[in-house]
C-alpha positions in Angstrom: 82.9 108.5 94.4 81.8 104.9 95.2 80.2 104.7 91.1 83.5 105.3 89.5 85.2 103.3 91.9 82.0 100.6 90.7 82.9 101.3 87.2 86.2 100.8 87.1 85.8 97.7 89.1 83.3 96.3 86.0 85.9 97.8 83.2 88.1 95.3 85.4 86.1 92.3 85.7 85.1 92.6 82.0 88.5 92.6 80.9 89.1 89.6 83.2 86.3 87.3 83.0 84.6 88.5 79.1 81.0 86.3 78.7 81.6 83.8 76.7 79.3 82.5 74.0 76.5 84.7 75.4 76.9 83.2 78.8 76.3 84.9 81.6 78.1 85.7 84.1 77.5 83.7 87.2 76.1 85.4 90.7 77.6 85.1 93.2 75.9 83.6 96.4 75.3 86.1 98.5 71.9 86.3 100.6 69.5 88.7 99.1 69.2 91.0 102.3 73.2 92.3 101.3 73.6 90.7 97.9 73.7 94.2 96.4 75.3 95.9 99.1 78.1 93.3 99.1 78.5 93.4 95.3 79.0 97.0 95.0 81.7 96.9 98.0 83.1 94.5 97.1 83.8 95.3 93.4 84.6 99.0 94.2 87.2 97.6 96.4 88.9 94.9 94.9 88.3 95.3 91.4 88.2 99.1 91.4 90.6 100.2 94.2 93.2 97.6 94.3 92.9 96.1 90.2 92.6 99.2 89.0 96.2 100.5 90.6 98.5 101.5 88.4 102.2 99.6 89.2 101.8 96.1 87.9 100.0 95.5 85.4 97.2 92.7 85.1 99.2 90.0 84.3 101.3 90.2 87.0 98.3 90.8 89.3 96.7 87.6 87.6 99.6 85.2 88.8 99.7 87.0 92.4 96.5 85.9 93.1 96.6 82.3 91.7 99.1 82.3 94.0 97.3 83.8 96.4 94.2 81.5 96.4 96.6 78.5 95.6 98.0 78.8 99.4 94.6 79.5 100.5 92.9 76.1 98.6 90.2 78.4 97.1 90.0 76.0 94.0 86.7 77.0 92.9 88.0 80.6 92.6 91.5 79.9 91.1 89.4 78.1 88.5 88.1 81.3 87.1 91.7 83.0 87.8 93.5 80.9 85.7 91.0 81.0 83.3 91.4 85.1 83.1 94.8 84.3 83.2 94.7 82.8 80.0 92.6 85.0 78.1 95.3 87.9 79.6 98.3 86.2 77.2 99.7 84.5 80.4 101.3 81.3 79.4 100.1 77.8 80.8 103.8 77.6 82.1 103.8 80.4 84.0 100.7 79.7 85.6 102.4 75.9 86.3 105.1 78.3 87.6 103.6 80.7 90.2 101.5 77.7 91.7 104.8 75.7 92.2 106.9 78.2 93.6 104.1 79.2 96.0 103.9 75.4 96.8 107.1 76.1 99.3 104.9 78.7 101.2 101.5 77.4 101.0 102.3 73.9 100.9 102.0 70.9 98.8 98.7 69.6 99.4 96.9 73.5 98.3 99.9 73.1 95.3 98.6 69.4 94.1 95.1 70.4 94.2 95.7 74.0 92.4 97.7 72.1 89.2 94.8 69.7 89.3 92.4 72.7 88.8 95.1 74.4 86.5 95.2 70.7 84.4 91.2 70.8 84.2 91.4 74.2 83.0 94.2 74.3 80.2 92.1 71.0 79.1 88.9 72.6 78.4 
């Protein structure tokens, strides 16, 4: 069960983050001892199990979590979310949106910094 819940957590991430320019994708971090424990768990589960759900569709998953790591001043990761965001037909101002209505629950501070990251990116 745990491959096609891995597969369908890869369909996800390579309709979300497509290599660009032959680029590959970056690795994440993790030390070697769980790296690919932790990267199969982890994209079976959020990718494949909670992505993959059918009842909104990717779009509106894509601005949940900007919103999402907006309140929890994850910049590094929004970077990338907005980024899939984008390449999903989300419009800049609705990214501009989500991160300023979420600004009343996560506060201004995570807000300011998340536009700055959301600037950097519709810049590039």
């Amino acid at each position: 069960m745990i491959d096609e819940r891995f597969e369908a957590g890869m369909n996800v991430i390579n309709e979300l983050f497509p290599p660009t320019d032959g680029q590959e994708k970056p690795q994440p971090p993790y030390p070697e001892e769980i790296a690919a424990d932790f990267a199969k768990f982890s994209v079976s589960t959020v990718m494949g199990d909670i992505w993959g759900r059918e009842g909104l569709d990717k779009s509106k998953r894509v601005l949940i979590t900007i919103g999402a790591l907006t309140v929890m001043d994850k910049p590094q990761q929004l970077k990338s979310y907005i980024e899939a965001a984008l390449s999903l037909g989300v419009s800049r101002n609705e990214i501009s949106e989500a991160i300023m209505h979420v600004s009343v629950y996560g506060g201004f501070p995570a807000a300011i910094q998340a536009l700055a990251v959301a600037k950097e990116v519709f810049e590039s």
